[in-house]
C-alpha positions in Angstrom: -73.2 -109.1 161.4 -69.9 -110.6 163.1 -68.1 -113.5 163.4 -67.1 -115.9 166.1 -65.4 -114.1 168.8 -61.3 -114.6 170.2 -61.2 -112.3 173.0 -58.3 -110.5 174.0 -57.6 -107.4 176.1 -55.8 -104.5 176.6 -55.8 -101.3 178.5 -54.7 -98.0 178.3 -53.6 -95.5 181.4 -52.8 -91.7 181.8 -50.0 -90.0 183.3 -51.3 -88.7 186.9 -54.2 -91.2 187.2 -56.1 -93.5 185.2 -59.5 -95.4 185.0 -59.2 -99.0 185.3 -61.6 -100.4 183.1 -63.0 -103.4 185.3 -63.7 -106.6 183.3 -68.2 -107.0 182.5 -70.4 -108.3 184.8 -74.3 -109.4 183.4 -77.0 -107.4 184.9 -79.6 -109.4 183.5 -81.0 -110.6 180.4 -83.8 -108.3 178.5 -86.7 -108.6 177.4 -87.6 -110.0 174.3 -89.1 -106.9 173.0 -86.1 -104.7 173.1 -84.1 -107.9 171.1 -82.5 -105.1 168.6 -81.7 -102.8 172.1 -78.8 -100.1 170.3 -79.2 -97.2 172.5 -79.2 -96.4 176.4 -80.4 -93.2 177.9 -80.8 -93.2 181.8 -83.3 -90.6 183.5 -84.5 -90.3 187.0 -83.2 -93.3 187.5 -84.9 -94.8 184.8 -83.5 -96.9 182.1 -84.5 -96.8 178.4 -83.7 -98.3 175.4 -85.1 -99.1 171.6 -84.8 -101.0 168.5 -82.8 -100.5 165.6 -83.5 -101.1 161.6 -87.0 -102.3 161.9 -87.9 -101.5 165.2 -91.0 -99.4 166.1 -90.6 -95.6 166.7 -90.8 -96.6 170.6 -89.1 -96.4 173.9 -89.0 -99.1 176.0 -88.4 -98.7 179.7 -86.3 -101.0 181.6 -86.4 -103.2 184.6 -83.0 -103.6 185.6 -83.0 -106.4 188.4 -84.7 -108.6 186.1 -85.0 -107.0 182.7 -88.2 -106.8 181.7 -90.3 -103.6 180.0 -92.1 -101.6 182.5 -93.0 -98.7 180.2 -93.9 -98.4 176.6 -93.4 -94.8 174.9 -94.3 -94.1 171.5 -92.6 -91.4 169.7 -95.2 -89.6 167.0 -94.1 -87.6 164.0 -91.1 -90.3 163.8 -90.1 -93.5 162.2 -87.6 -95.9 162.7 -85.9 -96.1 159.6 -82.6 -97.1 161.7 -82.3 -95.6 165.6 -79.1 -96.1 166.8 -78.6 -94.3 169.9 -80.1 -91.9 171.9 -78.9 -89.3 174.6 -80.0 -86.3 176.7 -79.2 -83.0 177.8 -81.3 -80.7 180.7 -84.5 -80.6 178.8 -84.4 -83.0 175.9 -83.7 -86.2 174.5 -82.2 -86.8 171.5 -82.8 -90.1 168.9 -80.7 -90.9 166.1 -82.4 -92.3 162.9 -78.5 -92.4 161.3 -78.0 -95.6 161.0 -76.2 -96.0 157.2 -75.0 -99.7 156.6 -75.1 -98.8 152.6 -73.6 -95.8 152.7 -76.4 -94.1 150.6 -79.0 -92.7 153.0 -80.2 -88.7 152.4 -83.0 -89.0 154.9 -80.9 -88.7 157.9 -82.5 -87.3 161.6 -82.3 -86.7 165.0 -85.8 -86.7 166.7 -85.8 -84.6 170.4 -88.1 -85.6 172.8 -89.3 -83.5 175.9 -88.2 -85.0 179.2 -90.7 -83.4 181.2 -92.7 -85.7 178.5 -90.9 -88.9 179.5 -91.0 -88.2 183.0 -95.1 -88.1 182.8 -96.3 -91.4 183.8 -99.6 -90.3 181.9 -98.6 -90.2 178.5 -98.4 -93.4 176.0 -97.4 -91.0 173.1 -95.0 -88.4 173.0 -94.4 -85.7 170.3 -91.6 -85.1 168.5 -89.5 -82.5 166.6 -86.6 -83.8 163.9 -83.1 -82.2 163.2 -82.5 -83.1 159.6 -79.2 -83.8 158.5 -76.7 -84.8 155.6 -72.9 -85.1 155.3 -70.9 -82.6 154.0 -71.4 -83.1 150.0 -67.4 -82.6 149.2 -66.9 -85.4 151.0 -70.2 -88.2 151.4 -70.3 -90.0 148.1 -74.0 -91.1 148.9 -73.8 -94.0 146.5 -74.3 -97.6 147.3 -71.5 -99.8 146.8 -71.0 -102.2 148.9 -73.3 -103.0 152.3 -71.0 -102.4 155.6 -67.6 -100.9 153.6 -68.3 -96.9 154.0 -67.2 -94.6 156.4 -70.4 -92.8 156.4 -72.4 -95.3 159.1 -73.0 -93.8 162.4 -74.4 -95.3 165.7 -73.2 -93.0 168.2 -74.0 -89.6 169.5 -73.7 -87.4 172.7 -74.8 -84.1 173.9 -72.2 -81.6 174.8 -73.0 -78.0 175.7 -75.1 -76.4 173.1 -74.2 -79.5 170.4 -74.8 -82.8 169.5 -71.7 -84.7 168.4 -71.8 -87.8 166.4 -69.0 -90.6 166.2 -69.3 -92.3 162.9 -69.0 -96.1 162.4 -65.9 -96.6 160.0 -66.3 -99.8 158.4 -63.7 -99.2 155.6 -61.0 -97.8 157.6 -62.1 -99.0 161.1 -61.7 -95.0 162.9 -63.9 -92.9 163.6 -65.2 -89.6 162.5 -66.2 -86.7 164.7 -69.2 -84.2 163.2 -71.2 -81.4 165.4 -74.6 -80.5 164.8 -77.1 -77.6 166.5 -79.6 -79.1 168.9 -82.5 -76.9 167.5 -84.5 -78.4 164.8 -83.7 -77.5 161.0 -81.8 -78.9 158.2 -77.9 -78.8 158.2 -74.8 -80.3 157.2 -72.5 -82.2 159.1 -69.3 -81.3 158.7 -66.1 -83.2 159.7 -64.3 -81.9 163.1 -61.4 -84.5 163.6 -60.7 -88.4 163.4 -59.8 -91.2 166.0 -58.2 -94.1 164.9 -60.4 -96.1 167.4 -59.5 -99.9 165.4 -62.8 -101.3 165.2 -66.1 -100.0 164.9 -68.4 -97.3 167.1 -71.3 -98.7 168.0 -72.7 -96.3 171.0 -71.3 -93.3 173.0 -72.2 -91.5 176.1 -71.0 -88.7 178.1 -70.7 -87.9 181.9 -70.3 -84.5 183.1 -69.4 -84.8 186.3 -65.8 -86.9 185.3 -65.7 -85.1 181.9 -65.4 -88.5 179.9 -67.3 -89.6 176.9 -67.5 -93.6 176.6 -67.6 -95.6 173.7 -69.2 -99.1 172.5 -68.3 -101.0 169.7 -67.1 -103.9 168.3 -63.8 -104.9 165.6 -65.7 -106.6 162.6 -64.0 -110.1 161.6 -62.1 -112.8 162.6 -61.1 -112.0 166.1 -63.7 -109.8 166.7 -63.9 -109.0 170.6 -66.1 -106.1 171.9 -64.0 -102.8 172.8 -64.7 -99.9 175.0 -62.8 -96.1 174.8 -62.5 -93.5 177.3 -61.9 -90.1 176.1 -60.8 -88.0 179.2 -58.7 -84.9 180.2 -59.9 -83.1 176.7 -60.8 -79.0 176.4 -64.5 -77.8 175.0 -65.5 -80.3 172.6 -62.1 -81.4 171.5 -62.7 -85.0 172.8 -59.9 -86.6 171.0 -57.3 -84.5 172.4 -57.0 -85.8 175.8 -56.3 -89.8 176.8 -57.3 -92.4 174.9 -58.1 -95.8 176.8 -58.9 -98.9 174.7 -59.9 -102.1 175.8 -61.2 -105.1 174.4 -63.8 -106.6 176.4 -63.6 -110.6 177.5 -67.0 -111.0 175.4 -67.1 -113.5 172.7 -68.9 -113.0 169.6 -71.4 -109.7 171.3 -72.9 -107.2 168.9 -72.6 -104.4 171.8 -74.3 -101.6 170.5 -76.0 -99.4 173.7 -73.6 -97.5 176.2 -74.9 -95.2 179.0 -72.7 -94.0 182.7 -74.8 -95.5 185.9 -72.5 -93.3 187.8 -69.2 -91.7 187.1 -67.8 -94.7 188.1 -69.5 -97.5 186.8 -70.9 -97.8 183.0 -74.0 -100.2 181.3 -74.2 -101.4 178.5 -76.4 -103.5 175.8 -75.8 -105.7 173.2 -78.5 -107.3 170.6 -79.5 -110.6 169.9 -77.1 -112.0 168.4 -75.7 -116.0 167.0 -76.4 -117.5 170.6 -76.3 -114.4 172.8 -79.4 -113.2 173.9 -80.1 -109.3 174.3 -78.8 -108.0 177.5 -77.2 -105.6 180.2 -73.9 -105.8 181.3 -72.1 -103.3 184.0 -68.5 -102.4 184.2 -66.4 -100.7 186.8 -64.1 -97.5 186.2 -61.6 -97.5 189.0 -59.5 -93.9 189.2 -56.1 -95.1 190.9 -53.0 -92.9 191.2 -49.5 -93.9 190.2 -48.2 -94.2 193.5 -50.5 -96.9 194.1 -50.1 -98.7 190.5 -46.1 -98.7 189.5 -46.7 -102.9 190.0 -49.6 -102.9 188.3 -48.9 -105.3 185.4 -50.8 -103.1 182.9 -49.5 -99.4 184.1 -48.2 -97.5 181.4 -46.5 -93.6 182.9 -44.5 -90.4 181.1 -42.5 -89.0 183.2 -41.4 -86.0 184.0 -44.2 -83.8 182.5 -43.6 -81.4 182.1 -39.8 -82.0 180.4 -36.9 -80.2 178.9 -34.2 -83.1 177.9 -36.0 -86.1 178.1 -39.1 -88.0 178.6 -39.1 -91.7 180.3 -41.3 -94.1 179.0 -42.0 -96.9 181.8 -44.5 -99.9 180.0 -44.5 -103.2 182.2 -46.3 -105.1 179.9 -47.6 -108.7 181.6 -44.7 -110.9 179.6 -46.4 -109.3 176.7 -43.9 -110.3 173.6 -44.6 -107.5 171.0 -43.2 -105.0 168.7 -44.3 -101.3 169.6 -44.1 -97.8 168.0 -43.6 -94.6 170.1 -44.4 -91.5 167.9 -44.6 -88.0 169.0 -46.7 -85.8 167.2 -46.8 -81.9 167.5 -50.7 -79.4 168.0 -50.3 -79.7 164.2 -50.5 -83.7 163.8 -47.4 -83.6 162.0 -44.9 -86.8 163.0 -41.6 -85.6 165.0 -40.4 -88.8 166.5 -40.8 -92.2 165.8 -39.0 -95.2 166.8 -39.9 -98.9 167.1 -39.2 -101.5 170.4 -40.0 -104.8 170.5 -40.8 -106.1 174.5 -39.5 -109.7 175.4 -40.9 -109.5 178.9 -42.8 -108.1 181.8 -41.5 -104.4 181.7 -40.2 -101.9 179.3 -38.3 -98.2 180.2 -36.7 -96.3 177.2 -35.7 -92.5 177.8 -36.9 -90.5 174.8 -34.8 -87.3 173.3 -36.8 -84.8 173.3 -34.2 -81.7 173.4 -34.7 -80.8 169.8 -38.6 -80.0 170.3 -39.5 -76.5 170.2 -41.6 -75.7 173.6 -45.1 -76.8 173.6 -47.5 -79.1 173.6 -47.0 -82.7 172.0 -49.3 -86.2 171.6 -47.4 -89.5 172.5 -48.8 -92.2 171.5 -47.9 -96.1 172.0 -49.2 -99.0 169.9 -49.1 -102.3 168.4 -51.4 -104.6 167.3 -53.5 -104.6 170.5 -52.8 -101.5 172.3 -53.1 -98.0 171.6 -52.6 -95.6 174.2 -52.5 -92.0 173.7 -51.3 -88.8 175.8 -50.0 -85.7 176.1 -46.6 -83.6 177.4 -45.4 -80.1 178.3 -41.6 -79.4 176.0 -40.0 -76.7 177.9 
């Protein structure tokens, strides 16, 4: 599914604080059984994972000091036509058979699980209960064209309050779409909420309560094609695109990373499948929360300052000797563009005071980017 692999990175930071995204660390190779792994769910300390497209309809439990299966679930009333990911809330967990390479499926589902069921060393078989889905009709064309060019592939999903939310796998215009579904079982339609332009494709997704930030997995499709992860953090409710945006590409080469779960709030696993020469296996990262007193050397800081503001907003971007060509934009609650202007960055550190004086009061979205970095935030106009 991808090509060889140039890795290159970049990282994103907020105003107050930020979470340094630490470069990956191997865990340890998995077993052979779990070679498709696409989805992560941790539970009483227990790691699980499955297969994709022609996987069995089983969990698999992990050993994580040396990766092999300790634990073999199987999930009845289910198939896997194409699991993807899989997540939790209090009582349940939640598998996604919404996998959609082609573009064409109308059998998507969600299959929830008991966890008191999981938890049962007992039981070999678990029953299970489907959500049945489909896209909204004015929008899915649900006709096969081409394999891996819609927009209607998914392989990420979290639970969130009394929702499941579903990040969609954008292979035609490399963002990603945001849809809500109930957590009860029935049949629905999923209906778009809002649209990330996330620059490669979402492969896996998790969310952590206690830091209120929902990670994503993926990978950009081509030639480069390095791994990327995205932090979504300092959002309201469910509106997880509203907040800060960190993007960075992972020093992996050629990994099909697909499975994406939070150890702790400050340290994230994830998977990736068997893949050209890289065998199926678990890789940590670190999240380290620093504050901008302690970071205005840091060669990757990024700050907006004052915020709030009345006259003017200072950008401050030292940049590693990074030789580029930016794009500040402002955008109002609306989306609609109100500033724009272009830079280009000829070494290690860039300041430019932005105008803001014309801006009605409220809130705005700045955002920063060029071909490798996107970073996204917002500010108070007084």
């Amino acid at each position: 599914m991808m090509n060889k692999t140039i890795i290159f990175f970049l990282l994103f930071l907020s105003i107050q604080s930020f979470a340094q995204i630490g470069e990956p660390v191997l865990v340890t190779n998995i077993d052979a059984q779990t070679e498709e792994t696409s989805g992560l769910l941790l539970h009483n300390n227990e790691l699980w994972t499955h297969n994709d497209s022609g996987g069995e309809a089983k969990l698999y439990s992990l050993d994580t000091t040396n990766g092999s299966v300790i634990r073999i679930v199987n999930i009845i009333n289910a198939e896997n036509n194409d699991w993807e990911d899989i997540c939790k809330d209090e009582n349940y967990a939640y598998i996604g058979d919404f996998g959609n390479n082609s573009g064409a499926r109308d059998d998507l589902k969600i299959y929830r699980i008991n966890l008191d069921d999981l938890e049962n060393i007992e039981l070999e078989n678990i029953n299970s209960e489907t959500i049945n889905f489909s896209y909204d009709p004015e929008i899915y064309p649900g006709i096969f064209k081409k394999r891996n060019s819609t927009n209607f592939d998914c392989e990420a999903m979290i639970a969130h309050g009394d929702s499941l939310y579903l990040f969609s796998k954008n292979w035609g215009d490399k963002k990603s779409y945001l849809y809500a579904l109930p957590k009860v079982p029935g049949t629905y339609t999923a209906h778009l909420k809002d649209t990330l332009n996330t620059n490669g494709l979402v492969c896996g997704a998790d969310y952590c309560v206690e830091n209120n930030t929902v990670a994503l997995i993926g990978y950009i499709y081509g030639i480069p094609a390095p791994s990327i992860m995205i932090l979504l953090s300092d959002f309201d409710g469910d509106d997880f695109f509203s907040g800060n945006v960190i993007r960075k590409e992972l020093s992996l080469d050629g990994y099909q990373t697909e499975g994406i779960v939070f150890k702790e709030p400050n340290k994230i696993w994830f998977s990736n499948e068997n893949f050209l020469s890289h065998v199926q296996a678990l890789y940590s990262t670190e999240l380290i929360s620093q504050n901008i007193d302690n970071n205005l050397v840091n060669p990757m800081y990024c700050t907006v300052f004052p915020n709030p503001a009345k006259e003017t907003i200072q950008i401050c971007f030292p940049c590693n000797k990074r030789k580029c060509r930016i794009t500040l934009e402002i955008f109002d609650e609306s989306g609609k563009l109100v500033i724009e202007k272009k830079h280009n960055i000829y070494n290690d550190s860039f300041s430019k005071e932005i105008n803001i004086s014309t801006l009605i009061s409220g809130k705005y979205i700045l955002q920063v980017s060029d071909k490798k970095l996107y970073f996204r935030t917002s500010f108070i106009k007084l």
